[in-house]
Backbone bond lengths (Angstrom), bond angles and torsions (degrees), N, CA, C in turn:
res aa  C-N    CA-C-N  psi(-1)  N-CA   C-N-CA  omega(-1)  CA-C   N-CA-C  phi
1 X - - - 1.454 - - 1.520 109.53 -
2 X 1.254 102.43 131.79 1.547 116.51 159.74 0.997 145.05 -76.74
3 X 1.636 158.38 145.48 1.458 135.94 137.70 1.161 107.94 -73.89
4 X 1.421 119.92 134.99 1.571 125.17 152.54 1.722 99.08 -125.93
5 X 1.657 110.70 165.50 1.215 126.41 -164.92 1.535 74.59 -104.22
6 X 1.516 106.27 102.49 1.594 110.76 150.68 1.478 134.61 -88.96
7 X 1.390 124.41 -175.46 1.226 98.88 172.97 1.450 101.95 -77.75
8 X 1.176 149.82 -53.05 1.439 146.43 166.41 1.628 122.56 -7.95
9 X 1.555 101.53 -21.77 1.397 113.85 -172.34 1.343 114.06 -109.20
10 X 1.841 109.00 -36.18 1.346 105.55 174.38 1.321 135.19 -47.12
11 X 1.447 105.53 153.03 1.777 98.34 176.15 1.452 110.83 -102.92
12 X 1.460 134.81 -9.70 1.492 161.61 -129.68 1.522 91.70 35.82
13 X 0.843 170.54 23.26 1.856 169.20 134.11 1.503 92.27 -47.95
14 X 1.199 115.49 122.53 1.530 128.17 159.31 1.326 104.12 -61.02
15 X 0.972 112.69 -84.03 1.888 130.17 -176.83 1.838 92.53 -19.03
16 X 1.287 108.84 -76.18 1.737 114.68 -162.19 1.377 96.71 -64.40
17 X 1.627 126.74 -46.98 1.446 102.74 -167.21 1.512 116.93 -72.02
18 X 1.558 123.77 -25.66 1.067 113.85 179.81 1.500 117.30 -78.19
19 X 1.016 115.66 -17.86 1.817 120.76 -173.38 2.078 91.15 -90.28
20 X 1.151 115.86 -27.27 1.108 95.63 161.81 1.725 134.17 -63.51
21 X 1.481 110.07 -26.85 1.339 121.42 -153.20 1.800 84.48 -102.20
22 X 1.229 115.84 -10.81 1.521 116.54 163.41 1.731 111.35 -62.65
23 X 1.756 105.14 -39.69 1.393 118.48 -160.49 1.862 99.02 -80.59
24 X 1.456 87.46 -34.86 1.734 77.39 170.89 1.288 121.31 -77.84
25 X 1.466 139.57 -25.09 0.932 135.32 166.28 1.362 129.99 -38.84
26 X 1.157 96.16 -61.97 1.772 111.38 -179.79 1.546 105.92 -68.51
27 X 1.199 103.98 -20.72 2.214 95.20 -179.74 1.301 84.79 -83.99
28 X 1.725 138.41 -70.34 1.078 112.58 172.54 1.530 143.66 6.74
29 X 1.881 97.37 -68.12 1.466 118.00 -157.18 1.760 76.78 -87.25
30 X 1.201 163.81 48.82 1.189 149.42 177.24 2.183 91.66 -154.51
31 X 1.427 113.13 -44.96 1.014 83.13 -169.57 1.866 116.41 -93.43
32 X 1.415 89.57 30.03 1.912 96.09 -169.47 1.202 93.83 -104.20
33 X 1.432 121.79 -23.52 1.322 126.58 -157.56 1.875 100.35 -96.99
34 X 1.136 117.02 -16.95 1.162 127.63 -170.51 1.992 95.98 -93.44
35 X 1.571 103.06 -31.85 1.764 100.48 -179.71 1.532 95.62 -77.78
36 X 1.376 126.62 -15.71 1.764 119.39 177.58 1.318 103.85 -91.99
37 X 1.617 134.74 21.65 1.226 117.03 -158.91 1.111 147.36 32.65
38 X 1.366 116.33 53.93 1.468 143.40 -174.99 1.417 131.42 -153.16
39 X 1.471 82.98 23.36 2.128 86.18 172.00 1.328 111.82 -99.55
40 X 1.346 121.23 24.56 1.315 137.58 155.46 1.813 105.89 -70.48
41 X 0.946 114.84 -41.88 1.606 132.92 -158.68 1.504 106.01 -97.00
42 X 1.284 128.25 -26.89 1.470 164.15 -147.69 1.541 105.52 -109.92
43 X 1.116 124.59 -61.44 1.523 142.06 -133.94 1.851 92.02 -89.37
44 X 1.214 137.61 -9.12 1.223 135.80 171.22 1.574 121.37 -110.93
45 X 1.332 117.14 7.31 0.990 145.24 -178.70 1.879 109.88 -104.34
46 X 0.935 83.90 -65.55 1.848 102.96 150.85 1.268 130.27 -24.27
47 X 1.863 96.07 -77.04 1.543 109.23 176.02 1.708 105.12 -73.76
48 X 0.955 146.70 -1.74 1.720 144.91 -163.99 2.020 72.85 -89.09
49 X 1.581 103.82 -66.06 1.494 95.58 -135.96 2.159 94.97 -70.07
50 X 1.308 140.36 -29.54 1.495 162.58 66.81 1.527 87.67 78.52
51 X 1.818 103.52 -71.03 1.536 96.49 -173.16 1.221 109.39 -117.30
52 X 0.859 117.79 1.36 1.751 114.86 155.49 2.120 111.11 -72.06
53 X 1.225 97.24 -45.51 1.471 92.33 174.09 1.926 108.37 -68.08
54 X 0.813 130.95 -67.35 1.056 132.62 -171.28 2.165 118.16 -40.20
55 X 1.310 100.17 -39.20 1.470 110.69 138.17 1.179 126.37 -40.70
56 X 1.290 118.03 -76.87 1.160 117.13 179.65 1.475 120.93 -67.60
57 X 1.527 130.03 -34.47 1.667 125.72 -164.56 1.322 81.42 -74.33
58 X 1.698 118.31 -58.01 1.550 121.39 -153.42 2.235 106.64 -33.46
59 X 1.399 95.10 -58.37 1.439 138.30 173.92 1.489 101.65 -21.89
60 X 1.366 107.96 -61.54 1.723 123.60 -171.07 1.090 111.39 -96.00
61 X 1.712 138.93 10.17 0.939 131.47 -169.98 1.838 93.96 -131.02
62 X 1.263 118.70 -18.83 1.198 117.86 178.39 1.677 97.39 -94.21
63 X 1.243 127.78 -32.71 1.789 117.86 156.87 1.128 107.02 -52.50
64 X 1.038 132.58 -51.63 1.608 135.75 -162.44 2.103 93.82 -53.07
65 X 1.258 113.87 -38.15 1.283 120.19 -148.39 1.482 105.21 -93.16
66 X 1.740 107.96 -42.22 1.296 105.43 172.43 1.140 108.34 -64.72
67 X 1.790 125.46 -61.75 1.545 126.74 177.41 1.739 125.01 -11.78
68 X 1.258 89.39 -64.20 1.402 116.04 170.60 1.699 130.26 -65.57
69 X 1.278 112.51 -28.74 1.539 122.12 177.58 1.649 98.12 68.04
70 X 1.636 103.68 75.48 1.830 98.77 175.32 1.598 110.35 -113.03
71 X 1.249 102.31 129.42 1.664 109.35 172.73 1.107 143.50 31.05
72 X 1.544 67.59 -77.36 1.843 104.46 -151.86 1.656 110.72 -111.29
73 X 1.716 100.51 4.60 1.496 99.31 -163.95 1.474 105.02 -74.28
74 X 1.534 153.41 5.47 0.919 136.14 140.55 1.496 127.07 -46.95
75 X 1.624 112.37 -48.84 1.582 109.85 -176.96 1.355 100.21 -77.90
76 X 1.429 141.22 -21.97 1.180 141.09 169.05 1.339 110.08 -43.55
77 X 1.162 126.37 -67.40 1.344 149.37 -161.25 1.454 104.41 -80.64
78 X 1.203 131.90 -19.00 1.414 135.96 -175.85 1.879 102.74 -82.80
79 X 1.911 100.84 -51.94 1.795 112.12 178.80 1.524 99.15 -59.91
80 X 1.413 133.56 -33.87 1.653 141.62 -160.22 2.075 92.87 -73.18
81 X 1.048 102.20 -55.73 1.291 100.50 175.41 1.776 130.59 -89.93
82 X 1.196 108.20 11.84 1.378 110.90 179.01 1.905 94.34 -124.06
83 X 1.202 116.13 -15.14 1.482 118.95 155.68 1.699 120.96 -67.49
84 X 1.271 92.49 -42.99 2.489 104.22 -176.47 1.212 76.65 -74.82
85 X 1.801 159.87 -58.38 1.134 136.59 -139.30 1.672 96.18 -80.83
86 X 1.338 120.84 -59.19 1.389 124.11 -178.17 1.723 112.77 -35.28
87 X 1.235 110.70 -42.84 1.722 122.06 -175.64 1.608 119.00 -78.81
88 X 1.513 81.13 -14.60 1.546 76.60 174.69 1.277 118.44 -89.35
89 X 1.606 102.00 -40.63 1.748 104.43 164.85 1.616 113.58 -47.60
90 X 0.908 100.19 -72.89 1.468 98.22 -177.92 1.830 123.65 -47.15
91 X 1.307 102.90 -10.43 1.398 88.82 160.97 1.284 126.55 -124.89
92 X 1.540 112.62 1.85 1.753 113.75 142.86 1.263 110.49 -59.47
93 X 1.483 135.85 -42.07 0.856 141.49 -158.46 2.042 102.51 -69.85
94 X 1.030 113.85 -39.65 1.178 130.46 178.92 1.620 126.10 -68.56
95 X 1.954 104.42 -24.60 1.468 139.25 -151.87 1.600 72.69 -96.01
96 X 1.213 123.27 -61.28 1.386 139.11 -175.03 1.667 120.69 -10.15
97 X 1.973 106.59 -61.41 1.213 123.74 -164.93 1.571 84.33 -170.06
98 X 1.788 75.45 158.95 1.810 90.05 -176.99 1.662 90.84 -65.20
99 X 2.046 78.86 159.48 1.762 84.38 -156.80 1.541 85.57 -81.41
100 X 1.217 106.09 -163.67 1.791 134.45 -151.91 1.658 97.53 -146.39
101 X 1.258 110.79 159.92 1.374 125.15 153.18 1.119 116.94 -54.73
102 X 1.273 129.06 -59.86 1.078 116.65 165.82 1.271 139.92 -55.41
103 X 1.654 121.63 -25.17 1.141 116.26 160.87 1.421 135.66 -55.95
104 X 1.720 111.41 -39.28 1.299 152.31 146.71 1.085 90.14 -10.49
105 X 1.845 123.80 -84.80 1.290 130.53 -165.70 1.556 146.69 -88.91
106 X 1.918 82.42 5.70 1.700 88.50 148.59 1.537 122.79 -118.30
107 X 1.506 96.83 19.01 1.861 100.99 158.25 1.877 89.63 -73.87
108 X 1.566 108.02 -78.56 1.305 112.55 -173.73 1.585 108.28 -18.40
109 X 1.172 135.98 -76.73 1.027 128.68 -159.95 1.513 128.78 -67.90
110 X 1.530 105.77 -12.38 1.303 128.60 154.48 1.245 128.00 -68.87
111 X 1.234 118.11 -33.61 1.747 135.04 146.23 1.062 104.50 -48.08
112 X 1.091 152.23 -71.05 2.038 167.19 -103.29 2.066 65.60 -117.41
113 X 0.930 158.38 -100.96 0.868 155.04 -131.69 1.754 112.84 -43.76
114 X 1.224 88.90 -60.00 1.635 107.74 -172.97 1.750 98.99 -67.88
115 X 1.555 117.44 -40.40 1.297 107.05 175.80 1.869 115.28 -43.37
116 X 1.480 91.98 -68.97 1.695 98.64 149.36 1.260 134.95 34.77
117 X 1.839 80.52 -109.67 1.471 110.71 166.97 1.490 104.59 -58.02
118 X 0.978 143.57 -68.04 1.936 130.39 -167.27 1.532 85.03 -55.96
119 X 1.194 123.41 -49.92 2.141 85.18 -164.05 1.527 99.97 -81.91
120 X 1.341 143.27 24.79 1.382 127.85 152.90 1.619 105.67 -116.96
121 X 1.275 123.74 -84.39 1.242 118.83 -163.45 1.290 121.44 -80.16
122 X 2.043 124.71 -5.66 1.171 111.78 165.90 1.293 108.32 -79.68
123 X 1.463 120.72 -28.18 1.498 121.91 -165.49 1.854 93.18 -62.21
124 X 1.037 109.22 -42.30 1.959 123.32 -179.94 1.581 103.01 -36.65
125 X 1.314 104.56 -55.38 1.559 124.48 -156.54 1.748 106.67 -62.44
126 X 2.120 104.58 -61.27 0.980 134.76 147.31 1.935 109.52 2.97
127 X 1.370 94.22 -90.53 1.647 133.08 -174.00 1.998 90.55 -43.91
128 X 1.472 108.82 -73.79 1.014 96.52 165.77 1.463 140.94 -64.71
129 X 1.324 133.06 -9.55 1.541 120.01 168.18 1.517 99.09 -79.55
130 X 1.638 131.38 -25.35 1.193 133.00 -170.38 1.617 106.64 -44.93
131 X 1.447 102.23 -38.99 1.512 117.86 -161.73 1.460 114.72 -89.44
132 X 1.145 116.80 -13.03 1.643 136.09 158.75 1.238 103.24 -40.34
């Protein structure tokens, strides 16, 4: 399985959709490398760029929200920071010992989360800056 930036995923926001299709890339480049047996080798390379993006998208997407005066940007901003805390565990946790399958597969599913969130509440956000 792939990520692609579908329309299902888009937000019409340049800024978010393209820094998203950055975020798929790199899960991409992590989960192909894991079907060659090598996201052992992969998977810290990943998490460096993982939480550096998430800094930064989180960053531009909560400007986007104050700028704008959106809704919902409290619970936005609450999942943005209880997501960087979750990722970080999980990749000390990973920093720890060579990773595991299982570690593997609760990054993945920590991804599957954040995918998620962009097809519900970024697409939300999206819809609303459209209307700006």
């Amino acid at each position: 399985m792939t990520y692609q930036l579908t329309k299902e995923l888009e937000t019409g926001n340049y800024i978010i959709d393209k820094e998203h299709t950055e975020l798929f890339d790199a899960v991409n480049q992590l989960l192909d490398a894991c079907a060659h047996g090598k996201g052992r080798t992969t998977v810290n390379s990943t998490l460096k760029f993982l939480l550096d993006y998430v800094d930064k998208h989180f960053a531009h997407e909560n400007q986007l929200q104050k700028d704008n005066n959106y809704p919902n940007q409290a619970n936005h901003y609450l999942f943005h920071e209880e997501y960087k805390r979750k990722l970080r565990d999980i990749a000390a946790q990973i920093a720890s010992h060579e990773p595991t399958i299982t570690d593997l597969s609760q990054l993945n599913s920590h991804i599957a989360v954040l995918i998620s969130h962009i097809k519900t509440e970024d697409k939300k956000l999206g819809a609303f800056l459209h209307t700006k």
